[in-house]
Every structure is written in C-alpha cells, then in structure tokens.
C-alpha positions, 0 to 999 in steps of 0.5 A: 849472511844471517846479519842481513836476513836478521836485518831484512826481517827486522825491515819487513816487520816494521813495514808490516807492522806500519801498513796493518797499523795504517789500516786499523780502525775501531770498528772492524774490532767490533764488527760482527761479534753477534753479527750486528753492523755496528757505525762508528755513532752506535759505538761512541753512543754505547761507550757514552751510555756504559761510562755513565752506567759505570760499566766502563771504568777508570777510563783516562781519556775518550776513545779518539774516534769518539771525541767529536761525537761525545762533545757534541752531545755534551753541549746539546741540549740532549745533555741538558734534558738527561741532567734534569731528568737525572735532578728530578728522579734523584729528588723524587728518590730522596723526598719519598724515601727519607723522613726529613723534618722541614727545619731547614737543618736537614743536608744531602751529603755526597761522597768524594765520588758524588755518592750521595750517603 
C-alpha cells in the first residue's frame, strides 16, 4: 500500500511539474516588480543595454526569448550608428586627454578584455 502512494505521488509530481513548467514564461517572472507592464521587447531590450553596460556578466548564452530580437538589432543599422558613436567618443576621449607626439610612433594598446590601458 505505501509503495503505490509513494509511486502516485512521485506521478502526480511529475506531472505537475510538466504542466507548471509548460505554462513558464520570462516574463511573468518579471511582471509587476514596481508595477511596470514589462512586453517581452522591454525585457530583451533592458538585457541588451546592461550586457553592453557590463551590468550583466559572464552570461554564456542569450536568454531564448531574446535571440531574434537581440539578432536583429545587430545587423541593424541601429548597430552600425551606436558602434560609431562609440568609435567617435572614444576618439575624442583619447585626443583631448592623452598628450601624443604625432610621430607616427604613439599606439593605443588593449587589454585581453578590450580595455584600453
């Protein structure tokens, strides 16, 4: 007799577990935490932007939900303007703040993780 109630609940916890597990969704992880209506685009788009702030770390992969979205803004031209916006405030950066000879000689040199030293 315990041996099938151990087995019915070890049944009903699996199939519990499936029809939770089918219902998951990113979002409703998200919703309502300072009672914003977060769309699935606000939350790629937030991801986006603190992965490039480094707020987001050694992630491994895009989160599943994201991966159309976050491809498609890197071939956009969107991509293209924020890389040479990025190009040219560095530039400015480094020309009105380092004291370089025009020799041809001086070098930026970046770090294994693209830090510029």
């Amino acid at each position: 007799m315990a041996r099938n109630l151990g087995f019915f609940l070890a049944i009903l916890g699996l199939f519990l577990g499936i029809v939770s597990a089918s219902n998951w969704n990113i979002l409703n992880q998200k919703k309502g935490k300072y009672g914003l209506q977060i769309t699935l685009k606000n939350y790629c788009e937030s991801w986006r932007m603190n992965v490039e702030l480094h707020n987001i770390r050694d992630f491994e992969v895009v989160p599943e939900e994201c991966v159309q979205y976050i491809g498609k803004y890197m071939t956009s031209t969107q991509y293209k303007v924020d890389s040479e916006r990025t190009i040219d405030e560095c530039t400015v950066h480094m020309f009105t703040s380092c004291d370089f000879k025009k020799d041809g000689k001086d070098a930026w040199i970046f770090d294994i993780d693209d830090t510029l030293l």
